[in-house]
C-alpha positions as CSV (number, residue, x, y, z in Angstrom):
1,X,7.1,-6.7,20.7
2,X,4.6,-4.8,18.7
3,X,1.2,-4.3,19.9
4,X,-2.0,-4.2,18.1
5,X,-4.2,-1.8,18.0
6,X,-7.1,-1.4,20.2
7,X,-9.9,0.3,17.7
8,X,-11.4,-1.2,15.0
9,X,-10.7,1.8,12.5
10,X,-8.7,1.2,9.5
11,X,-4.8,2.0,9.3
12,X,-2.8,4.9,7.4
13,X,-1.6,2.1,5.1
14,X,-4.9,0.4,4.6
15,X,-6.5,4.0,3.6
16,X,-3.7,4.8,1.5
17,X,-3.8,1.5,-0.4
18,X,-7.4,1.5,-0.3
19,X,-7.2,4.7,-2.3
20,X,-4.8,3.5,-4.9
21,X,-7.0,0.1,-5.5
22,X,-10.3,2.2,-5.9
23,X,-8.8,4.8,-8.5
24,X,-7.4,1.5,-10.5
25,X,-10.1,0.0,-10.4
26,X,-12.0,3.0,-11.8
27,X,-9.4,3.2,-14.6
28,X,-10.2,-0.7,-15.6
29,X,-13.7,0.9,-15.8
30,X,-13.4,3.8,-17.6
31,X,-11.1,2.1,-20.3
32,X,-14.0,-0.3,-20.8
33,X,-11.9,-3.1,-20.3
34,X,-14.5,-5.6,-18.8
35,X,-16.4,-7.1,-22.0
36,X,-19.6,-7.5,-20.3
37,X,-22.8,-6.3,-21.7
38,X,-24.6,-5.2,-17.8
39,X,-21.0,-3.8,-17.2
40,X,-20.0,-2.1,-20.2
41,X,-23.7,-0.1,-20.3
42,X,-23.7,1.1,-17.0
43,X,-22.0,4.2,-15.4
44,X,-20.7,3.0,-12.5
45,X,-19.2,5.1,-9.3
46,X,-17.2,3.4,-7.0
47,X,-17.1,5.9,-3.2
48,X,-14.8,3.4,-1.0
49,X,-12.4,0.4,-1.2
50,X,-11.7,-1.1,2.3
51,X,-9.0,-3.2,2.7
52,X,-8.5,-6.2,5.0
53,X,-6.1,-5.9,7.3
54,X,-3.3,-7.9,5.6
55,X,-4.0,-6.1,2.7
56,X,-5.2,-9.3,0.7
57,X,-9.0,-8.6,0.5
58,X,-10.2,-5.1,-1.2
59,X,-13.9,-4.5,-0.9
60,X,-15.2,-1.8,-3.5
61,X,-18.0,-0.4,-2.4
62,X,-20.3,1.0,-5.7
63,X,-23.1,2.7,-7.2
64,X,-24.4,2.0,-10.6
65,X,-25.9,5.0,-12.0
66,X,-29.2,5.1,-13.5
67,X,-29.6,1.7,-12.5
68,X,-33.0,0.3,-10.3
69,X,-31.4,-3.1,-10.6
70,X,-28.2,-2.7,-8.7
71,X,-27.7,-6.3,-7.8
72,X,-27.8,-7.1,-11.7
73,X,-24.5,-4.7,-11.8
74,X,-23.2,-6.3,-8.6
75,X,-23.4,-9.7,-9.5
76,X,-21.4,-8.8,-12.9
77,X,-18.8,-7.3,-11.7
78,X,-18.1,-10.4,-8.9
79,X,-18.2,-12.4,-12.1
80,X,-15.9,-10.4,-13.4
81,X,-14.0,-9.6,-10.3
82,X,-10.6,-12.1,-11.1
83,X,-10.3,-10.3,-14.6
84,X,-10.4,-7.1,-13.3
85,X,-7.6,-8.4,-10.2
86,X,-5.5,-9.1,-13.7
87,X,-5.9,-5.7,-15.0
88,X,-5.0,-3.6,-12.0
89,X,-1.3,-5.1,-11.9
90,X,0.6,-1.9,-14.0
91,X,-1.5,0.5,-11.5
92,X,-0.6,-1.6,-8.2
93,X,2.8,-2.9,-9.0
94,X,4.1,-1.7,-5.7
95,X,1.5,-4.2,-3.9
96,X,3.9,-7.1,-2.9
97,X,0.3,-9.4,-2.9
98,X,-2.3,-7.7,-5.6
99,X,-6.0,-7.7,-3.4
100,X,-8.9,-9.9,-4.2
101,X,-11.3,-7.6,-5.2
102,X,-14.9,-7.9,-3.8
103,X,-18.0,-5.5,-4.9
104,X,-20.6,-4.7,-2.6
105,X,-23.7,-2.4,-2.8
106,X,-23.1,1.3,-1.1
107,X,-26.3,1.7,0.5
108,X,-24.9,5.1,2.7
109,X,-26.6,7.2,-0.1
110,X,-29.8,5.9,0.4
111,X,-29.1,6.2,4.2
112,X,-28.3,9.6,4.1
113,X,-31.7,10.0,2.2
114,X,-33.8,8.5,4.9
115,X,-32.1,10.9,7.4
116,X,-32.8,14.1,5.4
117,X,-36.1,13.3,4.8
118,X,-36.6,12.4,8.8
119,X,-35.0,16.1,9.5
120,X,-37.1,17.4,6.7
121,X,-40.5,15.4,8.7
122,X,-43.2,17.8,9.8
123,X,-42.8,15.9,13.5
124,X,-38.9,17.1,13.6
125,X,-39.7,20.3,12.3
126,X,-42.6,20.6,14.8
127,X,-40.3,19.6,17.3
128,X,-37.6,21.9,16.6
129,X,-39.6,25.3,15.9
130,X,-40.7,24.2,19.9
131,X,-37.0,23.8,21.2
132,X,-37.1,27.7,19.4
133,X,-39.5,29.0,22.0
134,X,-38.5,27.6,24.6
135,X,-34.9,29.2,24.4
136,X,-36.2,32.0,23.7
């Protein structure tokens, strides 16, 4: 009897795979095989694909590039999703099921924005040239 898992963190296969779905995708990009205007104008970089557990469901996390209307991009590219499931076949041939692909927003960047300009805040800098005297 196999057992399951206890964490939530993704597999070895579903990194792997996850991996070999997000460079495809990026060549269906690159190519400019999408024939859409939104699409086809915009530089797009895609950071992460994470699969579903079965494999079935890929969720491509991207950035348009130059872009203040990123939900514009999004929403294309769902439109667009099911063509682009067609083009990744000679890429993902291996794939006994080829993934639905899904495209969300990837916010981390702007995360990891708000965090460097909290550490960069005159209150943590205050806070940290304090924690230097004291030690000292």
């Amino acid at each position: 009897m196999a057992t399951r898992p206890t964490t939530s963190a993704p597999s070895q296969r579903m990194l792997r795979v996850g991996e070999q779905v997000r460079a495809a995708i990026t060549q269906v990009l690159q190519r400019g095989e999408v024939r859409d205007d939104v699409i086809e104008k915009t530089v797009i970089s895609i950071s992460e694909v994470r699969m579903s557990p079965d494999l079935k469901i890929a969720t491509a996390f991207v950035t348009p590039l130059g872009v203040t209307d990123h939900n514009a991009v999004i929403a294309a590219l769902n439109r667009n999703a099911k063509y682009i499931r067609g083009r990744l076949g000679p890429q993902l041939r291996q794939m006994k099921y080829m993934p639905e692909v899904r495209f969300r927003d990837d916010t981390s960047f702007d995360n990891y924005k708000k965090i460097d300009e909290l550490l960069r805040s005159p209150e943590v800098q205050r806070d940290l040239d304090q924690g230097d005297t004291e030690e000292e």
